[in-house]
KEPA-597076 format. One record per residue (C-alpha): residue number from 1; residue in three letters; chain; x, y, z. Coordinates in Angstrom, 1 decimal. Each point is the difference from the previous one (the first is absolute). Example, Ala and Ser with C-alpha at 12.3 -4.5 7.8 and 13.67 -1.06 7.14 Angstrom:
<recs>
 resi resn chain     px     py     pz
    1  ALA     A   12.3   -4.5    7.8
    2  SER     A    1.4    3.4   -0.7
</recs>
This chain:
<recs>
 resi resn chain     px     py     pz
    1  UNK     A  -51.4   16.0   13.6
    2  UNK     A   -2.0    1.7    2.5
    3  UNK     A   -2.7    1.2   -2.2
    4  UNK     A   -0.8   -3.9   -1.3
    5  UNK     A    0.3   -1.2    3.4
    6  UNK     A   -2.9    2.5    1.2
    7  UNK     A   -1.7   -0.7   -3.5
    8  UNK     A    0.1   -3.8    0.5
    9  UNK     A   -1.3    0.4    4.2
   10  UNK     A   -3.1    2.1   -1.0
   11  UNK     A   -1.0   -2.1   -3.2
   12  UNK     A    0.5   -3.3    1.8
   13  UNK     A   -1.8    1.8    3.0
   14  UNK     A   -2.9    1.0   -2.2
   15  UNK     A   -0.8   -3.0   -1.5
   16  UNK     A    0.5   -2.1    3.0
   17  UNK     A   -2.7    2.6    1.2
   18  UNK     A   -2.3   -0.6   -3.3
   19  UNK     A   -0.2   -3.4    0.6
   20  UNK     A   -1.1    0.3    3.6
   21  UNK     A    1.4   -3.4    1.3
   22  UNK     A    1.8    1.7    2.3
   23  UNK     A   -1.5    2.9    2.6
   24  UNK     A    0.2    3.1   -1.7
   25  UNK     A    1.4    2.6    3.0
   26  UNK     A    2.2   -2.9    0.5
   27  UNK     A    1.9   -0.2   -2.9
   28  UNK     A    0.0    3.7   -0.8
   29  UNK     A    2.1    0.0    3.3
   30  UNK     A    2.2   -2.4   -0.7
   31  UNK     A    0.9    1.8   -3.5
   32  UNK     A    0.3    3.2    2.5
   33  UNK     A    2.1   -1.5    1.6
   34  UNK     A    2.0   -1.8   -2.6
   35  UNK     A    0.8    3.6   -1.5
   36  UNK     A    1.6    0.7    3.6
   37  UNK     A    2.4   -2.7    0.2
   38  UNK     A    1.1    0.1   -3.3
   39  UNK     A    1.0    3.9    0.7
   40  UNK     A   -2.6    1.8   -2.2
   41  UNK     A   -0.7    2.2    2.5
   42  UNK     A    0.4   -0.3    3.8
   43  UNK     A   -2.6    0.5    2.9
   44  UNK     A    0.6    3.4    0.6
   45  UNK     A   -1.0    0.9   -3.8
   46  UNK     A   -2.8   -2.7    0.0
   47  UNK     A   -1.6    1.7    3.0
   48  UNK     A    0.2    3.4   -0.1
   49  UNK     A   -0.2    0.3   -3.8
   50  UNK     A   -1.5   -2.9   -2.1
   51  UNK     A   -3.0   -1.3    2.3
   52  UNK     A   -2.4    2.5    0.2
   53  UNK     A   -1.6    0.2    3.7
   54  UNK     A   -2.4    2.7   -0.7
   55  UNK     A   -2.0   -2.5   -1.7
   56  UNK     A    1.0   -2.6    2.2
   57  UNK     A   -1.4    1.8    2.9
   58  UNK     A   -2.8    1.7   -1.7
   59  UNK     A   -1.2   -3.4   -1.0
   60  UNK     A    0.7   -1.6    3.8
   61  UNK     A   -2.3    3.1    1.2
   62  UNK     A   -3.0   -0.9   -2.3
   63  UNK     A    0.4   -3.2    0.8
   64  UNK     A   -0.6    0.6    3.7
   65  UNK     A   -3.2    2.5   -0.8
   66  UNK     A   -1.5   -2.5   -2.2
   67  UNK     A    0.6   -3.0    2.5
   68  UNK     A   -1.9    1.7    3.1
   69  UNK     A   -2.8    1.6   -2.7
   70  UNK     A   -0.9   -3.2   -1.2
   71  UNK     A   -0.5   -1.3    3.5
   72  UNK     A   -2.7    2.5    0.0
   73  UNK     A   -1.9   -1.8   -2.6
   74  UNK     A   -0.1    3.2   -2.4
   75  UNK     A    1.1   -1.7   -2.9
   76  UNK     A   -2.8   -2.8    0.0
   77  UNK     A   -2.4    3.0    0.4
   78  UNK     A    1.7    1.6   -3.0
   79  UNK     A    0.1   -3.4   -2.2
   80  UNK     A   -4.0   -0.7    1.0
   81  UNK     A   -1.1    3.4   -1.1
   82  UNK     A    1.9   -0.1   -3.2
   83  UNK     A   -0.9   -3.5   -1.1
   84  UNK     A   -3.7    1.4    0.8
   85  UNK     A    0.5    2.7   -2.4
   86  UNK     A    0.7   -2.0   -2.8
   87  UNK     A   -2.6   -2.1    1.2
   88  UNK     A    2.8   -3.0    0.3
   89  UNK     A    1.4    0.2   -3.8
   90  UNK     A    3.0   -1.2   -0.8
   91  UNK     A    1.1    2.4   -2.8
   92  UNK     A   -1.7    3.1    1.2
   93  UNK     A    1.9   -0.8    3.2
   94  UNK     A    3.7    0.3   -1.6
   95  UNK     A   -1.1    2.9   -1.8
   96  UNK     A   -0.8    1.9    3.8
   97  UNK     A    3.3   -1.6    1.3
   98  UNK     A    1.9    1.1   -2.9
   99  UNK     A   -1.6    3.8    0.2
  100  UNK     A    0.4   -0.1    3.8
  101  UNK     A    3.8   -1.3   -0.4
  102  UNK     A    0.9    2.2   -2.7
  103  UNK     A   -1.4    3.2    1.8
  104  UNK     A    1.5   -0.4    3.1
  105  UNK     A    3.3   -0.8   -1.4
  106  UNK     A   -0.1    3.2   -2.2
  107  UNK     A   -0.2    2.0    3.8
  108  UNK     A    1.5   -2.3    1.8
  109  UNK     A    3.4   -2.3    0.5
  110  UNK     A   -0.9   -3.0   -2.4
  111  UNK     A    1.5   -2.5    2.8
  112  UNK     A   -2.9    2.3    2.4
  113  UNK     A   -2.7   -0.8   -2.3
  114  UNK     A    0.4   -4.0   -0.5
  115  UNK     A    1.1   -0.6    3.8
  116  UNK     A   -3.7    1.5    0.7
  117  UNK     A   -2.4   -1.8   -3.2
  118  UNK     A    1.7   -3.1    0.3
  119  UNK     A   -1.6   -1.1    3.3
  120  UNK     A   -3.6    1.2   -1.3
  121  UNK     A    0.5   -2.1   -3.3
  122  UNK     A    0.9   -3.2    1.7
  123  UNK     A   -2.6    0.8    2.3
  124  UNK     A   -2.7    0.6   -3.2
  125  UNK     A    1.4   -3.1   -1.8
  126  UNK     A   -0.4   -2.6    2.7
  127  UNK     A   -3.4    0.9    0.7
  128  UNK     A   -1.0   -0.1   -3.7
  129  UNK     A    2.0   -3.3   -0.6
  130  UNK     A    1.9    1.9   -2.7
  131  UNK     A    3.4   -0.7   -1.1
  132  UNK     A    2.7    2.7    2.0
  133  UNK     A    2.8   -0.1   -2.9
  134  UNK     A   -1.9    2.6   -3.0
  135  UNK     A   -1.1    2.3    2.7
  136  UNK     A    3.7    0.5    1.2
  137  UNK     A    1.8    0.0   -3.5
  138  UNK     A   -3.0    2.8   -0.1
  139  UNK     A    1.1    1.9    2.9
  140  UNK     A    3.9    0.2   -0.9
  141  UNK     A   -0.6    0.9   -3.8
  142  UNK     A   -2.4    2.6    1.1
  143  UNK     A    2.3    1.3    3.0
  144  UNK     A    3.0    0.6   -3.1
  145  UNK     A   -2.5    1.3   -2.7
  146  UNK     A   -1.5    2.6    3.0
  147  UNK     A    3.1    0.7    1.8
  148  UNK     A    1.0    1.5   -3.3
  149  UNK     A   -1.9    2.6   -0.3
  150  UNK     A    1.1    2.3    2.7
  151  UNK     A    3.2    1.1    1.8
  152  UNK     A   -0.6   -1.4    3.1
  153  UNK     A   -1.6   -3.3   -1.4
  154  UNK     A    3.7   -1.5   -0.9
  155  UNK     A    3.0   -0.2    1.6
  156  UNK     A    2.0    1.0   -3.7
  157  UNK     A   -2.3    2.9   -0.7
  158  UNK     A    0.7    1.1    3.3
  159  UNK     A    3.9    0.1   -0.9
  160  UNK     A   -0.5    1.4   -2.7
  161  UNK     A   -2.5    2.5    1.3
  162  UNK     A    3.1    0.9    1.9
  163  UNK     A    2.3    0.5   -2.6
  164  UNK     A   -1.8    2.0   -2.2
  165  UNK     A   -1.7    3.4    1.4
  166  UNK     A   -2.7    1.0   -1.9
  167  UNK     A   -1.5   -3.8   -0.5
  168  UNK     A   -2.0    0.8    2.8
  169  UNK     A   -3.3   -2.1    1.3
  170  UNK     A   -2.0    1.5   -1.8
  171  UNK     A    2.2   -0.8   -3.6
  172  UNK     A   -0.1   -3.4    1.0
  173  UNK     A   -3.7   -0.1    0.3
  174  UNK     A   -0.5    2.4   -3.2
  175  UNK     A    2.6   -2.8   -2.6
  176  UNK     A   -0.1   -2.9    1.4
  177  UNK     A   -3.9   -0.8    1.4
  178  UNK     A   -1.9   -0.2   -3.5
  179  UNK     A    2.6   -2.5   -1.1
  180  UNK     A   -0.6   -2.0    3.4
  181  UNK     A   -3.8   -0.1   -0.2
  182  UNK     A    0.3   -1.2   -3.9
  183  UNK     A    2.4   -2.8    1.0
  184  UNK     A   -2.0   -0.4    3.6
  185  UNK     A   -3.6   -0.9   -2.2
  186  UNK     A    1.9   -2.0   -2.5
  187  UNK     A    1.9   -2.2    2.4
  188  UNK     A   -2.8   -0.5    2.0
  189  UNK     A   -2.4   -0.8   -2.3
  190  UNK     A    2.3   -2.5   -1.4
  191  UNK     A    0.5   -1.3    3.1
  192  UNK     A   -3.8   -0.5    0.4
  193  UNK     A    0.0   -1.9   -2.9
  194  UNK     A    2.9   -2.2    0.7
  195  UNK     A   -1.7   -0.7    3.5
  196  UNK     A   -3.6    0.0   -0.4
  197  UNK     A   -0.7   -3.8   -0.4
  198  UNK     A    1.9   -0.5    3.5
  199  UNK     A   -2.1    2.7    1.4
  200  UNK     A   -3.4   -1.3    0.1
  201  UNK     A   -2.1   -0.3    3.4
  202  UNK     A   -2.5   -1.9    1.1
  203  UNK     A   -3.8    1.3    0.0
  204  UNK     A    0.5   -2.0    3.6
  205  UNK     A    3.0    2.3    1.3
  206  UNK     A   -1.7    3.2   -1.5
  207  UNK     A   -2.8   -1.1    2.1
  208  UNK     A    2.3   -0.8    3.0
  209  UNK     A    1.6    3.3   -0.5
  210  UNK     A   -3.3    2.2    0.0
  211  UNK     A   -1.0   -1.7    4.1
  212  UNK     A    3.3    1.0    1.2
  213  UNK     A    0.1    3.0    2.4
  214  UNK     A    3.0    2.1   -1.1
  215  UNK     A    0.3    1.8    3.8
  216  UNK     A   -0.4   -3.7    1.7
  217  UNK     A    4.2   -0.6   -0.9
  218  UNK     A    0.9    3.0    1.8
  219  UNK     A    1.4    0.3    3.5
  220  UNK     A   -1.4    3.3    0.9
  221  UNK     A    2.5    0.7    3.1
  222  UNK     A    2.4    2.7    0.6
  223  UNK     A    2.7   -1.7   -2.3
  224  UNK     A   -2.2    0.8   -3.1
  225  UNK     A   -0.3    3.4    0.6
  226  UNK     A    4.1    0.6    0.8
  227  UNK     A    0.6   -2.3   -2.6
  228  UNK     A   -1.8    1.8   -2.8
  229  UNK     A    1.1    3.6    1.4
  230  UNK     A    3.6   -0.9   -0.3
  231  UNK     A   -0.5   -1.8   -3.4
  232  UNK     A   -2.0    3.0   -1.3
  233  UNK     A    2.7    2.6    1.9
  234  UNK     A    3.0   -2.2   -1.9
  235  UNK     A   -1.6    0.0   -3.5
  236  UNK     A   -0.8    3.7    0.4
  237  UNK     A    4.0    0.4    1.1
  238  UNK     A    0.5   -1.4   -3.3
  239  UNK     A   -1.9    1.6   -2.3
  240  UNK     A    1.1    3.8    1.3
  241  UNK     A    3.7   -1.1    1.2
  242  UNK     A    1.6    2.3   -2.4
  243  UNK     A   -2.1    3.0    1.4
  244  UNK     A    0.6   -1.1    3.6
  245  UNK     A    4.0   -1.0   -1.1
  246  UNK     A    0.1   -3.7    1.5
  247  UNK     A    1.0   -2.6   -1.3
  248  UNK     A   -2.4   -3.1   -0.9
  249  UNK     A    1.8   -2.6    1.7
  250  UNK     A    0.2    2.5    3.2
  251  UNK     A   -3.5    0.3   -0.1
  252  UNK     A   -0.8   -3.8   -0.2
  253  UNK     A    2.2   -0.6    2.6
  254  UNK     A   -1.4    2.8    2.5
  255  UNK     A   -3.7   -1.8   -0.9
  256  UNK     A    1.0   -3.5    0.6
  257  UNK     A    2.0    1.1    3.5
  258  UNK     A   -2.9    1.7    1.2
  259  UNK     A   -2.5   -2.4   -0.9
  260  UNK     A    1.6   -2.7    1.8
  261  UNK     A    0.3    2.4    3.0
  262  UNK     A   -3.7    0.7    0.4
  263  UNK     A   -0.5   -3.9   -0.8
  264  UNK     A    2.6   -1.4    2.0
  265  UNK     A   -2.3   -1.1    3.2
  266  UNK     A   -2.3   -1.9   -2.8
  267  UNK     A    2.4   -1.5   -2.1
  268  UNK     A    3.5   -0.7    1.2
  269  UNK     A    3.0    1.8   -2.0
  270  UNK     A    1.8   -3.6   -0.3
  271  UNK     A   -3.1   -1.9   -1.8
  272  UNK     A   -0.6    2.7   -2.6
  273  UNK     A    3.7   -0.2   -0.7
  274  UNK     A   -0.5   -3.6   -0.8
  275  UNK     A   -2.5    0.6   -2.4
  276  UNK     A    1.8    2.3   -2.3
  277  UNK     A    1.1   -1.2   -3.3
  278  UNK     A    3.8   -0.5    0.6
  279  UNK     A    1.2   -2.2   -3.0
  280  UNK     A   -1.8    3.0   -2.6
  281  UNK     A    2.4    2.2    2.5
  282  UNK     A    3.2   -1.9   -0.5
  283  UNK     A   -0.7   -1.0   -3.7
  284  UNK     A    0.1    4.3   -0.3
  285  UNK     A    3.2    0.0    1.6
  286  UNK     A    1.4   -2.8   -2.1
  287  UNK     A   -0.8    1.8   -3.5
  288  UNK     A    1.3    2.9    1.2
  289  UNK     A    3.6   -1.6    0.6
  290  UNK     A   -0.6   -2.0   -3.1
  291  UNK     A   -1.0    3.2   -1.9
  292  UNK     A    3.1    2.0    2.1
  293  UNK     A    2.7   -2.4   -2.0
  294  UNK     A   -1.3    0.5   -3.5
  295  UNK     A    0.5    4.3    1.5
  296  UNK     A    3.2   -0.5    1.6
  297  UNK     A    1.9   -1.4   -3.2
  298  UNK     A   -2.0    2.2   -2.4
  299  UNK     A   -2.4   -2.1   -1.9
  300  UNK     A   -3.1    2.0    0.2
  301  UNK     A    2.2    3.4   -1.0
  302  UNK     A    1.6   -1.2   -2.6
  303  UNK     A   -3.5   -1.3   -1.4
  304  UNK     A   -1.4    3.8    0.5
  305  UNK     A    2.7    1.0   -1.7
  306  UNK     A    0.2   -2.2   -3.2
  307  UNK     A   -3.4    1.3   -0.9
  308  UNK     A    1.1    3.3   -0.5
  309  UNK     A    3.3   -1.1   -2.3
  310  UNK     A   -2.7   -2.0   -1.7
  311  UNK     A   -2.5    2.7   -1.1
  312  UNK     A    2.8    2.6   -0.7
  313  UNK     A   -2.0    2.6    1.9
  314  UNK     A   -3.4   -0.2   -2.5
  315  UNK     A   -2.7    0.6    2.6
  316  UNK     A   -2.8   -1.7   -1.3
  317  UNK     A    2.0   -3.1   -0.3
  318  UNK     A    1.7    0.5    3.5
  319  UNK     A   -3.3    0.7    1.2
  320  UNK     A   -1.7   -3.5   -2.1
  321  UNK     A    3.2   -1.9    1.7
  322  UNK     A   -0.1    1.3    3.8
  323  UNK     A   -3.7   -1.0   -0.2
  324  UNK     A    0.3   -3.5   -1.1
  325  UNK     A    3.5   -0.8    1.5
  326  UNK     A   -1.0    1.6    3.5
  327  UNK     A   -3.2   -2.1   -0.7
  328  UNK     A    0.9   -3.4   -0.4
  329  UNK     A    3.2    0.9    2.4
  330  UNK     A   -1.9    0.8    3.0
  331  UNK     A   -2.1   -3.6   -0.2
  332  UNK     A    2.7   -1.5    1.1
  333  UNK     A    1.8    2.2    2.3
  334  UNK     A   -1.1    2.6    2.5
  335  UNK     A   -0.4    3.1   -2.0
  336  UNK     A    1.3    2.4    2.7
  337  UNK     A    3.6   -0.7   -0.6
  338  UNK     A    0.0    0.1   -3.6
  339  UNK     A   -2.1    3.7    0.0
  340  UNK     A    2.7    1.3    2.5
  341  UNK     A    2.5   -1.2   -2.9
  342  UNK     A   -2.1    1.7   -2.9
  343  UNK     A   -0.5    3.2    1.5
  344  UNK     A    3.4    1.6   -0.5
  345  UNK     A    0.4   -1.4   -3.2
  346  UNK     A   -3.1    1.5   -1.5
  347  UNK     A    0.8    3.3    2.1
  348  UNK     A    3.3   -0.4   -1.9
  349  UNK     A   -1.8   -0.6   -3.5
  350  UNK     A   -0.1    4.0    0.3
  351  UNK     A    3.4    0.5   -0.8
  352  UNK     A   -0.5   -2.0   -3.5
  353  UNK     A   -2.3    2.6   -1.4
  354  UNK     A   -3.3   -1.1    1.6
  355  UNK     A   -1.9    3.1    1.5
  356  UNK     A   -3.2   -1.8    0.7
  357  UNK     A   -0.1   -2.8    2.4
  358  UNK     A   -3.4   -0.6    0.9
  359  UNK     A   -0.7   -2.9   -2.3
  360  UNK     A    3.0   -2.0    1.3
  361  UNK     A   -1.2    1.0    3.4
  362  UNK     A   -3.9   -1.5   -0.9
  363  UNK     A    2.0   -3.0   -1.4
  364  UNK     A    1.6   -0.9    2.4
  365  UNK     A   -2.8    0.2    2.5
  366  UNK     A   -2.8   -1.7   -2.0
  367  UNK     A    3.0   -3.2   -0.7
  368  UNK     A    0.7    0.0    3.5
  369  UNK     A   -2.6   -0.5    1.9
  370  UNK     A   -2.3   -1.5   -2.8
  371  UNK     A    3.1   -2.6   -0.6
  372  UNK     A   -0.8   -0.9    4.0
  373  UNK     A   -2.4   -2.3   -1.7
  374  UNK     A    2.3   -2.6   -1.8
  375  UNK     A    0.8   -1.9    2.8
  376  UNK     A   -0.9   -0.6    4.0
  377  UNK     A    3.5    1.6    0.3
  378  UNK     A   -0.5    3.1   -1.6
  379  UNK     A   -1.8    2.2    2.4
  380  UNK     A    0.3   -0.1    4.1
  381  UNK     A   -3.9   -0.1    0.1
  382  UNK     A    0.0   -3.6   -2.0
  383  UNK     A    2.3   -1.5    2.2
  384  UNK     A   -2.6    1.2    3.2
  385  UNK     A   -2.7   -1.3   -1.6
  386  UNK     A    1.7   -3.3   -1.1
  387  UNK     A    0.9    0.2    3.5
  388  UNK     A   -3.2   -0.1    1.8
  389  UNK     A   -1.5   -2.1   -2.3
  390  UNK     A    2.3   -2.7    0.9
  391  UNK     A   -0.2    0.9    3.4
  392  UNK     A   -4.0   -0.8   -0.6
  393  UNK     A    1.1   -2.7   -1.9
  394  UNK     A   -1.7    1.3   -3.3
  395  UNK     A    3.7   -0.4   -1.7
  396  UNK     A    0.5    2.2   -3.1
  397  UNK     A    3.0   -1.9   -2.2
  398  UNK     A    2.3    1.9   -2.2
  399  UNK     A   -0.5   -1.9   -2.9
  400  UNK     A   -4.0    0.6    0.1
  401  UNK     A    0.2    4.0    0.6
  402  UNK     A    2.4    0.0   -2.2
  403  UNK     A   -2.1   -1.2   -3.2
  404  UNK     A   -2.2    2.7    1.1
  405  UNK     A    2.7    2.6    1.1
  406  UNK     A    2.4   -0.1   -2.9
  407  UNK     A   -2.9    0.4   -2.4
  408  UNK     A   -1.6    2.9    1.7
  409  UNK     A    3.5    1.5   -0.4
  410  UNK     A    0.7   -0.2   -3.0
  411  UNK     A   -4.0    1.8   -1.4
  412  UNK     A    0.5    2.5    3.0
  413  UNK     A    3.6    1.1   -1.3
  414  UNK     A   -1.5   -0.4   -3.7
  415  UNK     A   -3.1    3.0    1.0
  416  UNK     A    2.9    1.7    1.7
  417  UNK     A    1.7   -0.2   -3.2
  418  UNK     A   -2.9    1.8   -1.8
  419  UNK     A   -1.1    2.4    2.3
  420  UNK     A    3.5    1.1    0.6
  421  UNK     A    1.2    0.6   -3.8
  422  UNK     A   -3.1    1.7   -0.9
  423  UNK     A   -0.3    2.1    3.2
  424  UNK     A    3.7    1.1   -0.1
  425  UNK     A    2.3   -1.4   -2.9
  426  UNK     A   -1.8    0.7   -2.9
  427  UNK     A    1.3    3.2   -0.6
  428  UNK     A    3.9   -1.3    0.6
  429  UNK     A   -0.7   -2.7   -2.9
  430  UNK     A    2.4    0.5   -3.0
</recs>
């Protein structure tokens, strides 16, 4: 009885949530919080188990380095000398986002990458007239396609980077980039196609663009210079945090403290509090309670498990399965929690006669960050970017990225498909 009840909360919750007639951080709390009354689970195990604060906080930090950045004017310089060098194109402009996004998501947290291009795009697209919405479907399917690639780029491969010893950096970069960059340049250049007859600018705004003085938007004061130091200092802490042993959210949280203690006298602690994105913070909070009840009664588990007493062990259909179930699984439901549940179960596929694990392992990774895709709830760096976008009031709607998002899916998981049986299962096949 338990397990429908927590079934019925988080479909009801999800749809309600699809439909977006009501606030979306909203009524992820209020399923939260349903799951707490009906005795799913109780505070204590909500708190310190099921909500995950590291990426609460690491997201609240960025926030705060972003906010006092942008005061600086930076990201207009940025967005001016980018639109120049495309010369104010539409299309060639997604295509530098897009490279830009999926880059710095392949080095950096994904949820880092967007919270710092999505200013710079709305900045670019207001001053070009163009519409905001393809740009930032652009930026969150290129943060998942180049998050994929490394170790570091997603929060799974970092779990499972964990788990598993010898699947170092290095391994992740060696399998799993030349599959990224083939699915990066065919998703893209789909999406330029899809996009291109809304992404047409004016010979008069090309012109516009060319007498605009890049260095004119910025504030060339003291704040710039600490601003830029700490952001370059924090992204650097990222990038070599496993060499220097801190954690991410640690180092975020260190760069967004200090900034706003060198900035303080300029701009008051209170008023760049105000300014940070608390519904994207609280909507985070609310999937991870809602999320935390399908964990607590077993749901995703038992879903890890049935692949295995489906495939009867065979790897290269265990491995075909755990890419397409993880896949279309993790478009509607944070990843993280259903990786943690996958792990030990493919660690245990060991004792049914499997001695080489690797292509469950690559499986697994490519479905679940690629799956981040399917839906604005699949990946934390879709809901940041659906956040500010709303915040600018640029809205991206479910039901829009997802006739863009589902589809990607589904040809990303079926190139996955290729490259992984003829990279790994072909010599397996009976």
């Amino acid at each position: 009885m338990v397990t429908l009840l927590t079934l019925v909360i988080f479909v009801i919750t999800y749809v309600v949530i699809m439909t977006e007639k009501i606030d979306r951080a909203l009524i992820a709390g209020v399923g939260g919080v349903a799951m707490l009354l009906l005795g799913i689970y109780d505070t204590n195990t909500a708190f310190l188990e099921y909500i995950d604060w590291s990426t609460i906080a690491l997201l609240f930090a960025m926030m705060i380095i972003v906010t006092i950045t942008s005061q600086t004017g930076v990201f207009e310089y940025i967005a001016i000398v980018l639109a120049k060098l495309v010369n104010g194109r539409g299309v060639p402009l997604l295509f530098v986002i897009s490279i830009l996004t999926a880059i710095g998501s392949a080095f950096l947290a994904n949820v880092t990458t967007v919270l710092l291009l999505v200013p710079i795009i709305l900045t670019i697209v207001r001053l070009l007239k163009l519409p905001a919405v393809p740009y930032l479907i652009a930026v969150i399917i290129s943060s998942n396609i180049g998050g994929t690639a490394t170790l570091i780029g997603d929060p799974p491969n970092i779990m499972i980077g964990q788990a598993v010893e010898h699947l170092t950096f290095n391994a992740f970069l060696y399998h799993l980039s030349p599959i990224v960059v083939i699915i990066f340049l065919v998703v893209v250049g789909g999406l330029a196609v899809i996009y291109s007859r809304k992404l047409r600018v004016s010979p008069l705004q090309q012109q516009e663009l060319k007498q605009i003085n890049a260095s004119q938007y910025l504030k060339k004061d003291d704040v710039l210079i600490k601003s830029l130091f700490i952001l370059l200092v924090t992204i650097i802490g990222f990038i070599f945090h496993q060499f220097i042993h801190v954690d991410l959210t640690s180092i975020a949280l260190a760069g967004a403290l200090l900034l706003l203690l060198l900035t303080h006298q300029k701009y008051k602690t209170d008023e760049v509090l105000k300014q940070v994105d608390w519904g994207t913070l609280f909507f985070f909070i609310g999937l991870f309670m809602l999320v935390g009840g399908l964990e607590e009664v077993g749901i995703i588990d038992e879903f890890a498990r049935g692949i295995l007493y489906y495939t009867e062990g065979d790897l290269p259909k265990t491995s075909m399965l755990v890419l397409w179930l993880t896949g279309i699984f993790s478009g509607f439901v944070d990843n993280i929690p259903f990786v943690a549940a996958m792990i030990p179960v493919i660690i245990e596929f060991k004792n049914y006669g499997m001695t080489n694990l690797d292509p469950l392992w690559w499986s697994l990774a490519l479905g679940a960050c690629l799956g981040g895709n399917g839906t604005l709830l699949g990946a934390s760096s879709n809901l940041v970017v659906a956040g500010l976008a709303a915040k600018a009031k640029e809205d991206v709607h479910f039901i829009e990225f997802l006739k863009i998002g589902f589809p990607v899916v589904l040809l990303s998981l079926l190139i996955s498909s290729i490259y992984v049986y003829f990279r790994y299962l072909l010599p397996f096949v009976q």
